[in-house]
Every structure is written in C-alpha cells, then in structure tokens.
NUROMI-285942 format. One record per residue (C-alpha): residue in one letter; y, x negated, z. Coordinates in steps of 0.1 Angstrom, whole numbers, plus 5000, padded with zeros to 4 digits. Each point is the difference from the previous one (the first is absolute). Example, Ala and Ser with C-alpha at 12.3 -4.5 7.8 and 13.67 -1.06 7.14 Angstrom:
BEGIN
site r->A	Y->4955	X->4877	Z->5078
site r->S	Y->5034	X->4986	Z->4993
END
This chain:
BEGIN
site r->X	Y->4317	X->3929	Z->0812
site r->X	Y->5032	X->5004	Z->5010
site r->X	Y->5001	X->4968	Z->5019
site r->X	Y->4988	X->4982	Z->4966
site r->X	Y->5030	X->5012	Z->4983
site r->X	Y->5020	X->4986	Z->5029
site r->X	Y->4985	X->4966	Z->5000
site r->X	Y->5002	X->4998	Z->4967
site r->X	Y->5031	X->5011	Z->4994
site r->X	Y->5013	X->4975	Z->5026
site r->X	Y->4984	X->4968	Z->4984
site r->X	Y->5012	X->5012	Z->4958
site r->X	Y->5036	X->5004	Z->5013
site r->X	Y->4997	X->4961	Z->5021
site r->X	Y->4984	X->4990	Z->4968
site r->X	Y->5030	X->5015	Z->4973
site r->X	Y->5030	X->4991	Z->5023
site r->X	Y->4995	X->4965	Z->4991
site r->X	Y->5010	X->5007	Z->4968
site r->X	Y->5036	X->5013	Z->5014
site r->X	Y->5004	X->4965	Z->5007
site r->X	Y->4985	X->4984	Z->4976
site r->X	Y->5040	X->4994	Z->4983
site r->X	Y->5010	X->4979	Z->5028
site r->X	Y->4994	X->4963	Z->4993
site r->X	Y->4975	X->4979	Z->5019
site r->X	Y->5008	X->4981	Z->5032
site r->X	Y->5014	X->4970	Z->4996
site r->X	Y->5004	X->5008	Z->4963
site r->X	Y->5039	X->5012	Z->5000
site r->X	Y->5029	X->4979	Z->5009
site r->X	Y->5010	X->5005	Z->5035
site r->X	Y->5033	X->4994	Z->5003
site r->X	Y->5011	X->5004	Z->5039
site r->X	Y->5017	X->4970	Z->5007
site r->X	Y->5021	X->4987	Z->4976
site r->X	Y->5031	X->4988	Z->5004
site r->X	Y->5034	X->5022	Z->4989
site r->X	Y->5025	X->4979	Z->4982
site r->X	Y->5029	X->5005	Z->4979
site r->X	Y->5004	X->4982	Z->4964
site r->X	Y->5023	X->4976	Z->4993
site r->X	Y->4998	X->5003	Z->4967
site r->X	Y->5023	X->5025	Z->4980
site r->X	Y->4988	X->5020	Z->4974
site r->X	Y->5013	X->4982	Z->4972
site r->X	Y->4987	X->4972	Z->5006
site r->X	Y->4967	X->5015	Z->5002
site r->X	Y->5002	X->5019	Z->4968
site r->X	Y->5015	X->4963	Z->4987
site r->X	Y->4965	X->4987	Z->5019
site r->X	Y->4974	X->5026	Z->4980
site r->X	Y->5018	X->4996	Z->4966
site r->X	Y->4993	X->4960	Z->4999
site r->X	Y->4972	X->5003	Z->5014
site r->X	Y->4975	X->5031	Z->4985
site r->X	Y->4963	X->5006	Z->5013
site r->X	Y->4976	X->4985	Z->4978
site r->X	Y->4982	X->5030	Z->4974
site r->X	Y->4970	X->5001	Z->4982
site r->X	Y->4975	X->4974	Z->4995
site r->X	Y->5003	X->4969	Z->5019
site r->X	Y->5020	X->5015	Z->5027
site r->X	Y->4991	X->4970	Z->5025
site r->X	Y->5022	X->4974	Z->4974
site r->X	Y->5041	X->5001	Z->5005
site r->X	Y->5023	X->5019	Z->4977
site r->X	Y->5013	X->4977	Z->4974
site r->X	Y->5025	X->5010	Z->4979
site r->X	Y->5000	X->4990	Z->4964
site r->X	Y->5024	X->4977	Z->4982
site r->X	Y->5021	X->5024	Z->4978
site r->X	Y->4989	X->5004	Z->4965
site r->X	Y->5013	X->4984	Z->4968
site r->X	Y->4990	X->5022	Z->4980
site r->X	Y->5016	X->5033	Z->4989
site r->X	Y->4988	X->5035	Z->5000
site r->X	Y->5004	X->4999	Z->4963
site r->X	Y->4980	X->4972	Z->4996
site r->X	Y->4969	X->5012	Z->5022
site r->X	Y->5003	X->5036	Z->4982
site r->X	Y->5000	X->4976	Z->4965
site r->X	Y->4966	X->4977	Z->5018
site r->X	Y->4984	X->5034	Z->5007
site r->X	Y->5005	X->5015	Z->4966
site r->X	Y->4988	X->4969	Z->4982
site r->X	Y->4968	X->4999	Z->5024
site r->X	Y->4992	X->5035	Z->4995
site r->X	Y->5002	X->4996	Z->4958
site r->X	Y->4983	X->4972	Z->5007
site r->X	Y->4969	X->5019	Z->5014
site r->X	Y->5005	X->4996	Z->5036
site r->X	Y->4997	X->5034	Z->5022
site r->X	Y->5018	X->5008	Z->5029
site r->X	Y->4976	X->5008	Z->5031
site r->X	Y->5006	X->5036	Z->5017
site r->X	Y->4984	X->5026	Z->5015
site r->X	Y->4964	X->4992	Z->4999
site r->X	Y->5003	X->4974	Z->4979
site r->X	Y->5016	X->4977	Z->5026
END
C-alpha cells in the first residue's frame, strides 16, 4: 500500500509542477534578444522630445491612417456655445452616457 502512495505521489507531483512553469512563455514565443548590437545615440534629447511632439502615435479608431492635424477653426467658442444652444431649443439632444 505503501508503495501505492509512493507511486502515486511521484506521478501527481510530475503532473502539478508543470503548472510552476506554466508563467514562462512558450519557446520561440518571447523575443530573444542575445545578439544585438550596443550603440550610442546620436540624437540629443531635445531633439527627440522635438521628434514625438510633431509627430504623436495615432489613437483610437483608424489607428493604421497618419495623424492629420486640422486647419484651425474660424469659428469662436462663443459662436459654437451660441450653435449648440440654438440646436438644443431647436429639439436636438446631445448623445452621452448610454445614449451615445
């Protein structure tokens, strides 16, 4: 009986230390990164902060189409807080929360 126990004590702790590893990514799934090369940059900070400001990752929907920035507006703030209070008296409802 004893010997049982033994045996199967043996082949339940094989079978639950795979799960110890079980974090650890596949083979050939991570990056392996032994050989690449060590270099310097020669560009300054500044001029990569100068770099990421003119250039931001695209956002949202669409993110495979370039950033375009939009021509500046002619219109005031005024003048779209005047558009949106004449829309709203005139029966159109602003979309939020579920509604949107």
């Amino acid at each position: 009986m004893q010997a049982k126990n033994i045996a199967l004590a043996t082949v339940l702790a094989t079978v639950f230390a795979g799960n110890a590893f079980a974090f650890q990514p596949v083979s050939g799934e991570g990056p392996l990164f032994q050989n690449e090369a060590v270099a310097a940059s020669t560009v300054s900070r500044a001029e990569v902060i100068k770099q990421a400001i003119a250039n931001p990752p695209a956002a949202g929907v669409n993110t495979a189409v370039a950033y375009k920035a939009d021509a500046p507006s002619n219109v005031t703030r005024a003048e779209v807080r005047k558009q949106t209070r004449d829309a709203i008296a005139a029966g159109y409802q602003v979309k939020s929360g579920e509604m949107s």
